[in-house]
HTML snippet that shows the backbone in 3Dmol.js (N, CA, C, O; Angstrom):
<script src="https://3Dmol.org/build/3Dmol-min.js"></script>
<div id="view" style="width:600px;height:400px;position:relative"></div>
<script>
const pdb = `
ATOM      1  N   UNK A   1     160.961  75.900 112.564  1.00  0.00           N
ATOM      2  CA  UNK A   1     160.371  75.330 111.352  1.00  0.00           C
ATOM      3  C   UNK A   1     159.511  74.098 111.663  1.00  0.00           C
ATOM      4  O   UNK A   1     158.634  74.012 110.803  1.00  0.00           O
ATOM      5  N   UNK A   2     159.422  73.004 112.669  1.00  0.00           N
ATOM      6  CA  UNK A   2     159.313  72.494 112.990  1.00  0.00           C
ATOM      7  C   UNK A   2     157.569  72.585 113.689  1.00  0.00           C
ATOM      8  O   UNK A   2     156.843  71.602 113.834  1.00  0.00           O
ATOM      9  N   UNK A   3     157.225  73.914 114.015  1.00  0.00           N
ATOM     10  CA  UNK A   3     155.860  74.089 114.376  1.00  0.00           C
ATOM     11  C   UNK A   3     155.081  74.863 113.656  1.00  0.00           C
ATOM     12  O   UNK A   3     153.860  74.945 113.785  1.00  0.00           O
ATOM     13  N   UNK A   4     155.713  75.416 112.926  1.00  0.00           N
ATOM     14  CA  UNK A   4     155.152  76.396 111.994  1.00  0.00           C
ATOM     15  C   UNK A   4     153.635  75.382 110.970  1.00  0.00           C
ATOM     16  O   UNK A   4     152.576  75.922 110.649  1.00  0.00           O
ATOM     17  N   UNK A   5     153.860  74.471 110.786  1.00  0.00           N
ATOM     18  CA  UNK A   5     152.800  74.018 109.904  1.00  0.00           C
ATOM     19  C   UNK A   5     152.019  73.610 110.929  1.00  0.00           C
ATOM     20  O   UNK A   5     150.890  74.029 110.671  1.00  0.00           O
ATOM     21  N   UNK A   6     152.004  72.863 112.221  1.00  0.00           N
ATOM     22  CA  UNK A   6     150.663  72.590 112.912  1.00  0.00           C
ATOM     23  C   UNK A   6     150.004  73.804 113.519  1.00  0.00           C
ATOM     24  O   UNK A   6     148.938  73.595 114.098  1.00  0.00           O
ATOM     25  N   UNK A   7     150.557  75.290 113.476  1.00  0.00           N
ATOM     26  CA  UNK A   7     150.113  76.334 114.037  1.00  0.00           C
ATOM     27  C   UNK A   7     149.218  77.247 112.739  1.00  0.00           C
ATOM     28  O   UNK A   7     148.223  77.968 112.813  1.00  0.00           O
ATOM     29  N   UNK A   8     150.258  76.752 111.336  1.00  0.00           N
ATOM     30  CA  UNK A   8     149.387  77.081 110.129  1.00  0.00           C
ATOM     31  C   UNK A   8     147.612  76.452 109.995  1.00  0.00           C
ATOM     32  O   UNK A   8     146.509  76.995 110.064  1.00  0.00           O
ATOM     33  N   UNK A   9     148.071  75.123 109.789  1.00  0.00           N
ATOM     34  CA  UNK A   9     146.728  74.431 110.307  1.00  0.00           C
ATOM     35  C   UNK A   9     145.419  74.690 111.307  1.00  0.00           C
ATOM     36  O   UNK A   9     144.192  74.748 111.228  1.00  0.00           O
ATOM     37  N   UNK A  10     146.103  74.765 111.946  1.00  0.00           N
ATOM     38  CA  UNK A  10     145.315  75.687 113.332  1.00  0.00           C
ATOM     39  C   UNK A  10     144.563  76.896 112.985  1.00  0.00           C
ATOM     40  O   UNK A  10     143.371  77.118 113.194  1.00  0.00           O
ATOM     41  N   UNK A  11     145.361  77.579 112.473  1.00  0.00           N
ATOM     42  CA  UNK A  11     144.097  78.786 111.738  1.00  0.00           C
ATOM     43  C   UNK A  11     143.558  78.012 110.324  1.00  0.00           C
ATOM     44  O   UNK A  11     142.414  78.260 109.941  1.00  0.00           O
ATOM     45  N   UNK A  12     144.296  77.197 109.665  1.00  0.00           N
ATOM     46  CA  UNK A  12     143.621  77.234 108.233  1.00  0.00           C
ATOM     47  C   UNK A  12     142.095  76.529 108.509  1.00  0.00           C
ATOM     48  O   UNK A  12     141.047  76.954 108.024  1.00  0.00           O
ATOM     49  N   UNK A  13     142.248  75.166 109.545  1.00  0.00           N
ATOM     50  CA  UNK A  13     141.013  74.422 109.371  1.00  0.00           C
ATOM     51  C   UNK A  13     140.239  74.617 110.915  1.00  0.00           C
ATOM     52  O   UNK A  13     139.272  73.879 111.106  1.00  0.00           O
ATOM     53  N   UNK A  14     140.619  75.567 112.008  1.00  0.00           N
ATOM     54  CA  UNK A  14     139.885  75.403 113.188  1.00  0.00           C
ATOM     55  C   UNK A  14     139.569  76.675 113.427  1.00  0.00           C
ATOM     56  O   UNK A  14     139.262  76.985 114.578  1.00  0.00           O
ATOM     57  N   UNK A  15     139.580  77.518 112.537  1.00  0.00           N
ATOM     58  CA  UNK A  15     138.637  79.170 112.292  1.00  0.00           C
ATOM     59  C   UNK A  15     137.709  79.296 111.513  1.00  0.00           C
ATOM     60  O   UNK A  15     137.891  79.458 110.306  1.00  0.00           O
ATOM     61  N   UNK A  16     136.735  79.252 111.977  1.00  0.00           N
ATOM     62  CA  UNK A  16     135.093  79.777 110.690  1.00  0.00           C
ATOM     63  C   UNK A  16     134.888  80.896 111.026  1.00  0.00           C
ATOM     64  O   UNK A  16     135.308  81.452 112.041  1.00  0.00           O
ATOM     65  N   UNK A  17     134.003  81.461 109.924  1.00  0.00           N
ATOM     66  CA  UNK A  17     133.676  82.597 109.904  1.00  0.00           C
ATOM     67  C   UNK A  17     132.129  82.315 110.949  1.00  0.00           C
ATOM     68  O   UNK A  17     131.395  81.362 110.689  1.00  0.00           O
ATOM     69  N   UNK A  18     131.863  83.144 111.937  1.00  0.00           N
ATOM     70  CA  UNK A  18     130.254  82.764 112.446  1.00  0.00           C
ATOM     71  C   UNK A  18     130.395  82.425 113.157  1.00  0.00           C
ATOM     72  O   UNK A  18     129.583  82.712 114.037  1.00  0.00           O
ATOM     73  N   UNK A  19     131.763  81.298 113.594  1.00  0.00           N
ATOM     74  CA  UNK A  19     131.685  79.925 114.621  1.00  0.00           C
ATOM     75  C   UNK A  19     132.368  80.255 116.054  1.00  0.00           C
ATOM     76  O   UNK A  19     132.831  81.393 115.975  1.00  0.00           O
ATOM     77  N   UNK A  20     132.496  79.959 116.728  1.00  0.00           N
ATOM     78  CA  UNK A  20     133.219  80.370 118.054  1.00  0.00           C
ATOM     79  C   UNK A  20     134.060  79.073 117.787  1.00  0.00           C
ATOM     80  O   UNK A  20     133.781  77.897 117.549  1.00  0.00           O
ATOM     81  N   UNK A  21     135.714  80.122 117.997  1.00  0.00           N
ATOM     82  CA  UNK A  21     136.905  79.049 117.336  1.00  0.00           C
ATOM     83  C   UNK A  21     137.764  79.565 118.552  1.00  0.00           C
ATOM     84  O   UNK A  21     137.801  80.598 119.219  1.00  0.00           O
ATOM     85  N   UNK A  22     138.648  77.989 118.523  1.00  0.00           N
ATOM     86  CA  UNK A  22     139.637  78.511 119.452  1.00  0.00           C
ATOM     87  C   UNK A  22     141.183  77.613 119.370  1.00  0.00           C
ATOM     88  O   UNK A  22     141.471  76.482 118.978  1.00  0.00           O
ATOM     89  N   UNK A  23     141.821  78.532 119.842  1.00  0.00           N
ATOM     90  CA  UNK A  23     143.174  77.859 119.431  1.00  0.00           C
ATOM     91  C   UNK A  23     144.233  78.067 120.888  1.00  0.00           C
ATOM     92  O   UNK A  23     144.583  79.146 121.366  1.00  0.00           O
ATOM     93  N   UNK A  24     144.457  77.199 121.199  1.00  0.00           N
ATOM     94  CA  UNK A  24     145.514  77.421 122.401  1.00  0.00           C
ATOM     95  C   UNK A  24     146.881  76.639 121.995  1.00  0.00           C
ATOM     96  O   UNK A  24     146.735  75.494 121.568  1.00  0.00           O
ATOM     97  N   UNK A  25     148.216  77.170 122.096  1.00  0.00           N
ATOM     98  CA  UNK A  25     149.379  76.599 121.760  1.00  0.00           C
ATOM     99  C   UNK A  25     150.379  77.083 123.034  1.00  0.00           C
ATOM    100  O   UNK A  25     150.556  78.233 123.435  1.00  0.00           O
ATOM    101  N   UNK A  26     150.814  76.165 123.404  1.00  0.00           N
ATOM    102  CA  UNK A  26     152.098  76.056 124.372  1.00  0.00           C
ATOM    103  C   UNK A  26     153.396  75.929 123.870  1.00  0.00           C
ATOM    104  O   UNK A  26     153.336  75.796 122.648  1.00  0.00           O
ATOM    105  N   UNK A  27     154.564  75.914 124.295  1.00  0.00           N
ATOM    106  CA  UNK A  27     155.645  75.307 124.748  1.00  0.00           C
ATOM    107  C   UNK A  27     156.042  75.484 125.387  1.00  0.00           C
ATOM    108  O   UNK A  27     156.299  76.647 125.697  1.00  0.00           O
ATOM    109  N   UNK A  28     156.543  74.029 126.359  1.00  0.00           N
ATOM    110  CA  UNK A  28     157.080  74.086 127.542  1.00  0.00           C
ATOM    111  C   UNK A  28     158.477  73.465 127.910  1.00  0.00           C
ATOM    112  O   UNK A  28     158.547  72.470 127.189  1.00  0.00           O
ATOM    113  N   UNK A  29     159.592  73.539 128.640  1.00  0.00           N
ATOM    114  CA  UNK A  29     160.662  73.189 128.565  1.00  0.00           C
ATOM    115  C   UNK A  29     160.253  72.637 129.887  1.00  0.00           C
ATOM    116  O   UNK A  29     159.638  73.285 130.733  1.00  0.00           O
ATOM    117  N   UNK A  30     160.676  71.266 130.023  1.00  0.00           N
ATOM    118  CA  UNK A  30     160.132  70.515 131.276  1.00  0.00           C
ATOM    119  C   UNK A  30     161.642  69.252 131.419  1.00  0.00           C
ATOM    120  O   UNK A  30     161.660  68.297 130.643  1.00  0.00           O
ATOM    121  N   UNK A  31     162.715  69.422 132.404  1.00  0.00           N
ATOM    122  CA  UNK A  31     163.449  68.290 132.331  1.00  0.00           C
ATOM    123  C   UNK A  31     163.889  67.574 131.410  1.00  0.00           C
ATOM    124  O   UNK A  31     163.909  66.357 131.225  1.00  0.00           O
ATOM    125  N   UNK A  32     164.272  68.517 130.800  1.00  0.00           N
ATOM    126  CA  UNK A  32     165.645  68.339 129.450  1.00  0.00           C
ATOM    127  C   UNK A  32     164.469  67.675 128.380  1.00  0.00           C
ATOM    128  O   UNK A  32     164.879  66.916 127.501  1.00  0.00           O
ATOM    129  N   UNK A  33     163.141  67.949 128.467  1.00  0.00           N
ATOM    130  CA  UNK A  33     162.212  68.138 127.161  1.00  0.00           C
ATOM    131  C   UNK A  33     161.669  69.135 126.902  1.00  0.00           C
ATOM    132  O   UNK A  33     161.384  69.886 127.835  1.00  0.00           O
ATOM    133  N   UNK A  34     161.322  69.511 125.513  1.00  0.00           N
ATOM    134  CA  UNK A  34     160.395  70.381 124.824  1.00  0.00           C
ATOM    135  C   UNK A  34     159.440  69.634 125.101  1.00  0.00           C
ATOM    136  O   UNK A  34     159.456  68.415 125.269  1.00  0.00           O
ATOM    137  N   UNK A  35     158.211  70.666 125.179  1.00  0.00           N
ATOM    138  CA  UNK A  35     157.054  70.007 124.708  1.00  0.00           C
ATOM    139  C   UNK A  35     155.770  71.018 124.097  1.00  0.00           C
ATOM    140  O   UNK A  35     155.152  71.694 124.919  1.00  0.00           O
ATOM    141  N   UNK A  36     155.382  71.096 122.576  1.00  0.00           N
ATOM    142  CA  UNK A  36     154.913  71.544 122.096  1.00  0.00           C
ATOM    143  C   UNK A  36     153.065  70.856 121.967  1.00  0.00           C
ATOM    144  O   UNK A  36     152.716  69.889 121.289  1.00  0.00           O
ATOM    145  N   UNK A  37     152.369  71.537 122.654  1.00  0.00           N
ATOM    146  CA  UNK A  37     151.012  71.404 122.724  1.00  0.00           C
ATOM    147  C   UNK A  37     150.399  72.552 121.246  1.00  0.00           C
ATOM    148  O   UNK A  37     150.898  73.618 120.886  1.00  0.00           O
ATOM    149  N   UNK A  38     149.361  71.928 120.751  1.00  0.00           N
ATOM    150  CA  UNK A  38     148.296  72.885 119.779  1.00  0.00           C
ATOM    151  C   UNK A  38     147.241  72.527 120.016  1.00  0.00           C
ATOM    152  O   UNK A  38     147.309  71.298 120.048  1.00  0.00           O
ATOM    153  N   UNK A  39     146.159  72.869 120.231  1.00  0.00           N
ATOM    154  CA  UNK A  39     144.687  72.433 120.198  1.00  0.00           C
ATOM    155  C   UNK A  39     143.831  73.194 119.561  1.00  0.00           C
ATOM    156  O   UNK A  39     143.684  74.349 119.960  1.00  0.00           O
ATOM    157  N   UNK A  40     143.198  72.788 118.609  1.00  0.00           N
ATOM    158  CA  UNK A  40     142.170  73.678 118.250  1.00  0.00           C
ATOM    159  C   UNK A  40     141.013  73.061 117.782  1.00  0.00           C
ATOM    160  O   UNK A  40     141.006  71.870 117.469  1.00  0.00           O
ATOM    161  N   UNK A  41     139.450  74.207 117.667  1.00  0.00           N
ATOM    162  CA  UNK A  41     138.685  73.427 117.251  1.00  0.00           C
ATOM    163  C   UNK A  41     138.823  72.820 115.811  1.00  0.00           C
ATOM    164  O   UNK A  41     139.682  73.021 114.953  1.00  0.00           O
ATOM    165  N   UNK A  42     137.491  71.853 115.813  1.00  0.00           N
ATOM    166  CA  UNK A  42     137.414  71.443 114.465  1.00  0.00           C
ATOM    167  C   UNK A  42     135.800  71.139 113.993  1.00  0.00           C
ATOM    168  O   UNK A  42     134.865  70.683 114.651  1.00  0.00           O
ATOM    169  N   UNK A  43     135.878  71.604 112.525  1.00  0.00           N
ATOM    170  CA  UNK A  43     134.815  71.768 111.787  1.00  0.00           C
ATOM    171  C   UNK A  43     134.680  70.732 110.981  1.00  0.00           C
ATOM    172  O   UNK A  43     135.616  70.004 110.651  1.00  0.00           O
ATOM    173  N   UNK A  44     133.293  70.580 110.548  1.00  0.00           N
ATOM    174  CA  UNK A  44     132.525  69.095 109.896  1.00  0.00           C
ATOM    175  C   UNK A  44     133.461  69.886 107.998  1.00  0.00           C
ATOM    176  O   UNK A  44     133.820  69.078 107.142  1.00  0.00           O
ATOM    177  N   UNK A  45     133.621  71.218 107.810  1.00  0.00           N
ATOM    178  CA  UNK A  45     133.576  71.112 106.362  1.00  0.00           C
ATOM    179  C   UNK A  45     135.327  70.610 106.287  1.00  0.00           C
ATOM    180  O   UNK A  45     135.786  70.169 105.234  1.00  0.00           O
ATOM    181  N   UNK A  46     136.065  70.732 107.372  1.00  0.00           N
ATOM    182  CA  UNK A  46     137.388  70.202 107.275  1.00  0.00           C
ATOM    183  C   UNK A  46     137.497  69.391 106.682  1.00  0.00           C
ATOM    184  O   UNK A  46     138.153  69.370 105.640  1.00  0.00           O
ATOM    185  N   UNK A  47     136.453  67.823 107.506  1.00  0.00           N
ATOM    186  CA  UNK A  47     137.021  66.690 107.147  1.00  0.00           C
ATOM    187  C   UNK A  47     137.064  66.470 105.577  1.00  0.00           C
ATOM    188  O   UNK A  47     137.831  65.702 104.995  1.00  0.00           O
ATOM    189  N   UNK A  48     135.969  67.396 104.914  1.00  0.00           N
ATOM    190  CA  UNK A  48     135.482  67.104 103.771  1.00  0.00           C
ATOM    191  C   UNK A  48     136.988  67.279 102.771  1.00  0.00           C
ATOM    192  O   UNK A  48     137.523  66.477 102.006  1.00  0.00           O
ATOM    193  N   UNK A  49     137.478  69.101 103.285  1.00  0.00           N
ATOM    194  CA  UNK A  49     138.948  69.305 102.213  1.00  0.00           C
ATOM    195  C   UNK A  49     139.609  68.400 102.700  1.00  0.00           C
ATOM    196  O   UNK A  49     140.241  67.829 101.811  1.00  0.00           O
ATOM    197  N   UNK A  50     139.849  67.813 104.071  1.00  0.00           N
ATOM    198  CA  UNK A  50     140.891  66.383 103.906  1.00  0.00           C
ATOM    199  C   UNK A  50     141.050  65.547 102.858  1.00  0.00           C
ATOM    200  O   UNK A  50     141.966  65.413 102.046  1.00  0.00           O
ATOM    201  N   UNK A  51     139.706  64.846 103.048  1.00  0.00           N
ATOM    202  CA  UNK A  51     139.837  63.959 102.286  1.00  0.00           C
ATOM    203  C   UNK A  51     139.673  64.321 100.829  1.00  0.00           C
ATOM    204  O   UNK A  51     139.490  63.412 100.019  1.00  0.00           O
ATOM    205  N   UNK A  52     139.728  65.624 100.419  1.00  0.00           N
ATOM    206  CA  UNK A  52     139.192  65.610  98.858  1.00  0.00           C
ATOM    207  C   UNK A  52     141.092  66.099  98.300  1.00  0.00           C
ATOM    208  O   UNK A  52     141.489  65.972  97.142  1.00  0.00           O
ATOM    209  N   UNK A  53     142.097  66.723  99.662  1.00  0.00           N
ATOM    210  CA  UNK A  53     142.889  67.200  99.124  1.00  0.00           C
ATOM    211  C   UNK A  53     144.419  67.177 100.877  1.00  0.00           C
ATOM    212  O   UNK A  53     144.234  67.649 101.999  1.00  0.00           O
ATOM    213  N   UNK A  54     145.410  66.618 100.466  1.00  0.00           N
ATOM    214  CA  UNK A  54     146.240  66.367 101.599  1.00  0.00           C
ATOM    215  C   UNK A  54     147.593  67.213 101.444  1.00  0.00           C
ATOM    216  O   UNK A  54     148.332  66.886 100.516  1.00  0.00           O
ATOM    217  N   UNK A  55     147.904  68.066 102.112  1.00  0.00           N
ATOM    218  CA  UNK A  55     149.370  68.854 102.088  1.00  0.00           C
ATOM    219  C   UNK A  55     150.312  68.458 102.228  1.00  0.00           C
ATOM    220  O   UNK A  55     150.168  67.483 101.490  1.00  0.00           O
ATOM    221  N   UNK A  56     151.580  68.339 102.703  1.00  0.00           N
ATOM    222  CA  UNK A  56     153.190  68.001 102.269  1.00  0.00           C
ATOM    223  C   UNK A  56     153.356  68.343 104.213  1.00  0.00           C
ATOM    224  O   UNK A  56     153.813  67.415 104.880  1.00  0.00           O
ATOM    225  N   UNK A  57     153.058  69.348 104.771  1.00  0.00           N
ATOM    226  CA  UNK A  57     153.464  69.864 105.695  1.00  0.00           C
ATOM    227  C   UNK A  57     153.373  68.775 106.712  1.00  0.00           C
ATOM    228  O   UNK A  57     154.353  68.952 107.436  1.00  0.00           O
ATOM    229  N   UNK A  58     152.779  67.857 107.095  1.00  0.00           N
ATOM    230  CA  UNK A  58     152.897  66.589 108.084  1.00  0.00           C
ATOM    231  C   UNK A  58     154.233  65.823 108.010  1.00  0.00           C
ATOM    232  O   UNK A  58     155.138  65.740 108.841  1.00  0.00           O
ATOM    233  N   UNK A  59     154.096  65.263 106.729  1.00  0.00           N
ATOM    234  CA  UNK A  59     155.245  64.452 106.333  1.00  0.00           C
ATOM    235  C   UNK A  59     156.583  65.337 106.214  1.00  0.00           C
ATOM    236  O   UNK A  59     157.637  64.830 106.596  1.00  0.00           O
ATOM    237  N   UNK A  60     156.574  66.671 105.687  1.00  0.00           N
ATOM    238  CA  UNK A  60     157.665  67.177 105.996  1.00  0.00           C
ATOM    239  C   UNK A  60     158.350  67.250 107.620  1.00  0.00           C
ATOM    240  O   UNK A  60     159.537  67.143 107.927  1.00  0.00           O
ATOM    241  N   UNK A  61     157.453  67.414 108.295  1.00  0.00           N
ATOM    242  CA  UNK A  61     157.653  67.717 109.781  1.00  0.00           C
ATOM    243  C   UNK A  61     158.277  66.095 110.453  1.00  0.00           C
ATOM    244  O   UNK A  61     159.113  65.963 111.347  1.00  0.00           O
ATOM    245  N   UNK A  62     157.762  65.311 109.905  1.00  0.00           N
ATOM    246  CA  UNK A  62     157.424  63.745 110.438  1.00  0.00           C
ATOM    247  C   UNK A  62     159.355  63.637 109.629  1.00  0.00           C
ATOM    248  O   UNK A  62     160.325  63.477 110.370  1.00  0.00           O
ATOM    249  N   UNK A  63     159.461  63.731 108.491  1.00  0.00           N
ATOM    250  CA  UNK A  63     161.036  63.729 108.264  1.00  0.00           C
ATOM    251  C   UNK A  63     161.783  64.677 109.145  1.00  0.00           C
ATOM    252  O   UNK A  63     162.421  64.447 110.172  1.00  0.00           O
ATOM    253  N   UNK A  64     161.598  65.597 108.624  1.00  0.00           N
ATOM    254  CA  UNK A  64     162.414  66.658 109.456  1.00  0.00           C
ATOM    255  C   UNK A  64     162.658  66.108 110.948  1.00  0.00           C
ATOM    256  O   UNK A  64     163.814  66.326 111.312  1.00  0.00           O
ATOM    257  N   UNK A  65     161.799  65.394 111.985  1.00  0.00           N
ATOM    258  CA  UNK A  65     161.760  64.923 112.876  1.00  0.00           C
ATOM    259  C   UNK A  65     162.819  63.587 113.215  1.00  0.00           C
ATOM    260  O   UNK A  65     163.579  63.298 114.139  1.00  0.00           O
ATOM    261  N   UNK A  66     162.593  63.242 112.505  1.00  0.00           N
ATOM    262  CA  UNK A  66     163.666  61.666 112.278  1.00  0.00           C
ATOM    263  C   UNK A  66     164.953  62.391 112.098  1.00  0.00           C
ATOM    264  O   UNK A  66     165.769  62.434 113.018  1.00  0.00           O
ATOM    265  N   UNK A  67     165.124  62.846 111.183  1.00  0.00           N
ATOM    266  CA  UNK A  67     166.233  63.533 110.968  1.00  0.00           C
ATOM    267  C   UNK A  67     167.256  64.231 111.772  1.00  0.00           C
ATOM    268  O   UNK A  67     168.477  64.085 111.834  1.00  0.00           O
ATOM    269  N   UNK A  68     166.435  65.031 112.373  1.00  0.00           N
ATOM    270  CA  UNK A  68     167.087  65.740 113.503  1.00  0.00           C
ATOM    271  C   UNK A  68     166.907  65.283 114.788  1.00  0.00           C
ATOM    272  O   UNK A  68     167.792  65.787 115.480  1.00  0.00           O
ATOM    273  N   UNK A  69     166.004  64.388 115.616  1.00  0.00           N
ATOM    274  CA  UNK A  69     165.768  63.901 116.492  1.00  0.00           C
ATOM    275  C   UNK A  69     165.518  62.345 116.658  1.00  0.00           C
ATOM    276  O   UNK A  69     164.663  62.022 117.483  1.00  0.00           O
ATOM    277  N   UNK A  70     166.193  61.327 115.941  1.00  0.00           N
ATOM    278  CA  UNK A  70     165.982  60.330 115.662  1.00  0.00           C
ATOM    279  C   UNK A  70     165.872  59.765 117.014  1.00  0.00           C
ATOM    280  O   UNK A  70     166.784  60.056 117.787  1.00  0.00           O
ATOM    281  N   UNK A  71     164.711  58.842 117.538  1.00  0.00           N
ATOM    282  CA  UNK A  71     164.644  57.950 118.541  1.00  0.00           C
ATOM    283  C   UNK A  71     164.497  59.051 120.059  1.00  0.00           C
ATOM    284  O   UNK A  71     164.463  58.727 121.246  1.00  0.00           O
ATOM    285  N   UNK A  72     164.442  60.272 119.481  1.00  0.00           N
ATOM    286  CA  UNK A  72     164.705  61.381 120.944  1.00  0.00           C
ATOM    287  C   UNK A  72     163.351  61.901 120.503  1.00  0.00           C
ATOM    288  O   UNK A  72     163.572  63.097 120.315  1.00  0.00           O
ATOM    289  N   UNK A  73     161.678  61.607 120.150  1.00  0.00           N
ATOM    290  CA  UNK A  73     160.517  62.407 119.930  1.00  0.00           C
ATOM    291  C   UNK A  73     159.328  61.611 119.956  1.00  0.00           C
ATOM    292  O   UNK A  73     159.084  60.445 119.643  1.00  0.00           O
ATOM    293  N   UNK A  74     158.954  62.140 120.212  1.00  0.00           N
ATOM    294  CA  UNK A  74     156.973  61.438 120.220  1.00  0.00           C
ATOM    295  C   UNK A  74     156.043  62.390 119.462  1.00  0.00           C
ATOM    296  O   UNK A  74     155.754  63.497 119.917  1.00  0.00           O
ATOM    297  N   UNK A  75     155.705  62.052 118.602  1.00  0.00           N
ATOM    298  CA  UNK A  75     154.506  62.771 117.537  1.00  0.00           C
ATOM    299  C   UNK A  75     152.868  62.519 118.477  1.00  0.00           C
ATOM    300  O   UNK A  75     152.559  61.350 118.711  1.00  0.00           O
ATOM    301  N   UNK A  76     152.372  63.107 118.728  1.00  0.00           N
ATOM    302  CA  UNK A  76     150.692  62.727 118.677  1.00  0.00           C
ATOM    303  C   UNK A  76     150.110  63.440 117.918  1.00  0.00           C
ATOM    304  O   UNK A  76     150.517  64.583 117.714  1.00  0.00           O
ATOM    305  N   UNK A  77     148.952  62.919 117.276  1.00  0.00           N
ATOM    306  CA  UNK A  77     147.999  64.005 117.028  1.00  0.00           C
ATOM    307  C   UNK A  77     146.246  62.754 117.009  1.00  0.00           C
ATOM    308  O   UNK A  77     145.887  61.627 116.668  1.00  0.00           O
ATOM    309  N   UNK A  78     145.776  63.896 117.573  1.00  0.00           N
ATOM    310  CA  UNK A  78     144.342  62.763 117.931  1.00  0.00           C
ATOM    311  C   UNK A  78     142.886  64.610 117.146  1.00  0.00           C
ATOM    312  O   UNK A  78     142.927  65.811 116.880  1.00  0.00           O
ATOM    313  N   UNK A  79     142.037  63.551 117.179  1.00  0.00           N
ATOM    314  CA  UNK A  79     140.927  64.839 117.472  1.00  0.00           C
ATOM    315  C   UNK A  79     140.006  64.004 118.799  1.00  0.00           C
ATOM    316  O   UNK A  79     140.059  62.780 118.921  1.00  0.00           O
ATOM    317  N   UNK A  80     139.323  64.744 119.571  1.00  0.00           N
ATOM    318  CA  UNK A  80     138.555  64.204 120.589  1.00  0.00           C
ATOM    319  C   UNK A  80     137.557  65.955 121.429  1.00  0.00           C
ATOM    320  O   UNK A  80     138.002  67.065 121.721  1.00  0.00           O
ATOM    321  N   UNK A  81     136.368  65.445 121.514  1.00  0.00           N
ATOM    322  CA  UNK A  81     135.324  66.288 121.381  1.00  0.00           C
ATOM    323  C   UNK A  81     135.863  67.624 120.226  1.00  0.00           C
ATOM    324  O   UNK A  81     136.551  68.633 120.384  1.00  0.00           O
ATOM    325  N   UNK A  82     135.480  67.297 119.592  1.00  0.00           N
ATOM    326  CA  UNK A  82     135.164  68.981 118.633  1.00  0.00           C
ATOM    327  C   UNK A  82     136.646  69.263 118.295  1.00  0.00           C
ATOM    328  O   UNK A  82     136.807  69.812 117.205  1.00  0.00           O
ATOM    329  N   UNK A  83     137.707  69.011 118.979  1.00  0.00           N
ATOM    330  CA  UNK A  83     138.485  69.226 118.711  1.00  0.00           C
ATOM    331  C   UNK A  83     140.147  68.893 117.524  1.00  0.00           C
ATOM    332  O   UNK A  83     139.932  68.372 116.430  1.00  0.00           O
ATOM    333  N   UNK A  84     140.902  69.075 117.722  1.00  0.00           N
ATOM    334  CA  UNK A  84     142.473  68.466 117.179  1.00  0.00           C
ATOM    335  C   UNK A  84     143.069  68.448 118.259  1.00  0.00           C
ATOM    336  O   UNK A  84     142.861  69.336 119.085  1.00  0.00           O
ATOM    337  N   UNK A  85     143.880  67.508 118.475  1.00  0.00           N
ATOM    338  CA  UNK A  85     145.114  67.961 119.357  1.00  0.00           C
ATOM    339  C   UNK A  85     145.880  67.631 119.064  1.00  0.00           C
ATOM    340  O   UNK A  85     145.542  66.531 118.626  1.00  0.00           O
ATOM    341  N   UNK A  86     147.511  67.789 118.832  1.00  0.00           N
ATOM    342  CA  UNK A  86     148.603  67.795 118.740  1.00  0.00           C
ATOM    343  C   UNK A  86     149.260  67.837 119.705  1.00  0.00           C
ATOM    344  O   UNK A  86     149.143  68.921 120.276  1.00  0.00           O
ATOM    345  N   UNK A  87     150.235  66.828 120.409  1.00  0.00           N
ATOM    346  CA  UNK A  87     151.385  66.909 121.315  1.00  0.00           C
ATOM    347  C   UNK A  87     152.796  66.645 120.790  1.00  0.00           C
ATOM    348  O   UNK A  87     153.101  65.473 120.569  1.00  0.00           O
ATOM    349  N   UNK A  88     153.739  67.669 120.556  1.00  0.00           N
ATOM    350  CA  UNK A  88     155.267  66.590 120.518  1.00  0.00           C
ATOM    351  C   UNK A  88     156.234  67.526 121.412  1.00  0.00           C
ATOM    352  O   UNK A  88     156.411  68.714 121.682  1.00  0.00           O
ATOM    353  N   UNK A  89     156.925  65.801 121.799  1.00  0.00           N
ATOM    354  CA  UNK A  89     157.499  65.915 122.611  1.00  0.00           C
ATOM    355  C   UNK A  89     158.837  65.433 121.742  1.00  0.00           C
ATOM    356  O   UNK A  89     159.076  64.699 120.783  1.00  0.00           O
ATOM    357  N   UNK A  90     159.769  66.541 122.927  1.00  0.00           N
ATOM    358  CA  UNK A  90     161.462  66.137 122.173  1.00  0.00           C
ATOM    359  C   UNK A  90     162.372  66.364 122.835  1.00  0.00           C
ATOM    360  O   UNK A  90     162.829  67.497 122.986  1.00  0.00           O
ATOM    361  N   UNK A  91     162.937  65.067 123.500  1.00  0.00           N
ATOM    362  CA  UNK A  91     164.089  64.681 124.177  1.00  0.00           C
ATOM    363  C   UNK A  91     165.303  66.023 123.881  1.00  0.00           C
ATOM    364  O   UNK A  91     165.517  66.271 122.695  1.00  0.00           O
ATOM    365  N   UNK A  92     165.875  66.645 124.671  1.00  0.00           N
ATOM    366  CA  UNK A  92     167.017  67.938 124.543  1.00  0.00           C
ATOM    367  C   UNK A  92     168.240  67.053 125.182  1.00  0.00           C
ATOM    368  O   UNK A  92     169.387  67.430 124.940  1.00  0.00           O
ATOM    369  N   UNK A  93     168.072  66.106 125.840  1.00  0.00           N
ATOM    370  CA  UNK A  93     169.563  65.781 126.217  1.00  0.00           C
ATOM    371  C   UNK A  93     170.004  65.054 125.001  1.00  0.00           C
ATOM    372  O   UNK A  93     171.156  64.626 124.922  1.00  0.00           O
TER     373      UNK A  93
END
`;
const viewer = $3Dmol.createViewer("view");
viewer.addModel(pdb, "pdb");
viewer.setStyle({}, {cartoon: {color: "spectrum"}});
viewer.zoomTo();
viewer.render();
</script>
């Protein structure tokens, strides 16, 4: 439950119709961490539904996170060339 909305995202705002889109998602189990990578592109009409309209699914994840992993996680999310990226990482010991 936990990745399901940044992988939703991923198709909702980094697929056009016309555009050459791309989406790469990992997880990796690395020394008693998860680590969940998403990257995808990103489009100029995105920023526009951002800011005109914001979903629940961040902040749900961002609780859900505390909750179950308090002080054991690292959230990123950046955009950089063209892109989104998303990293979290989560302590298993």
């Amino acid at each position: 439950m936990l990745f399901i909305p940044f992988v939703e995202n991923a198709f909702k705002h980094g697929v056009s119709i016309g555009q050459t889109s791309g989406i790469d998602i990992a997880i990796v189990l690395e020394d008693h961490k998860l680590i969940f990578t998403c990257v995808n592109t990103k489009y100029s009409a995105i920023k526009k539904m951002e800011d005109e309209k914001s979903g629940i699914g961040l902040g749900n994840v961002k609780r859900r996170l505390d909750l179950l992993y308090p002080g054991k996680h690292n959230l990123q999310i950046n955009e950089d060339q063209g892109k989104y990226i998303v990293k979290l990482e989560i302590d298993l010991e």
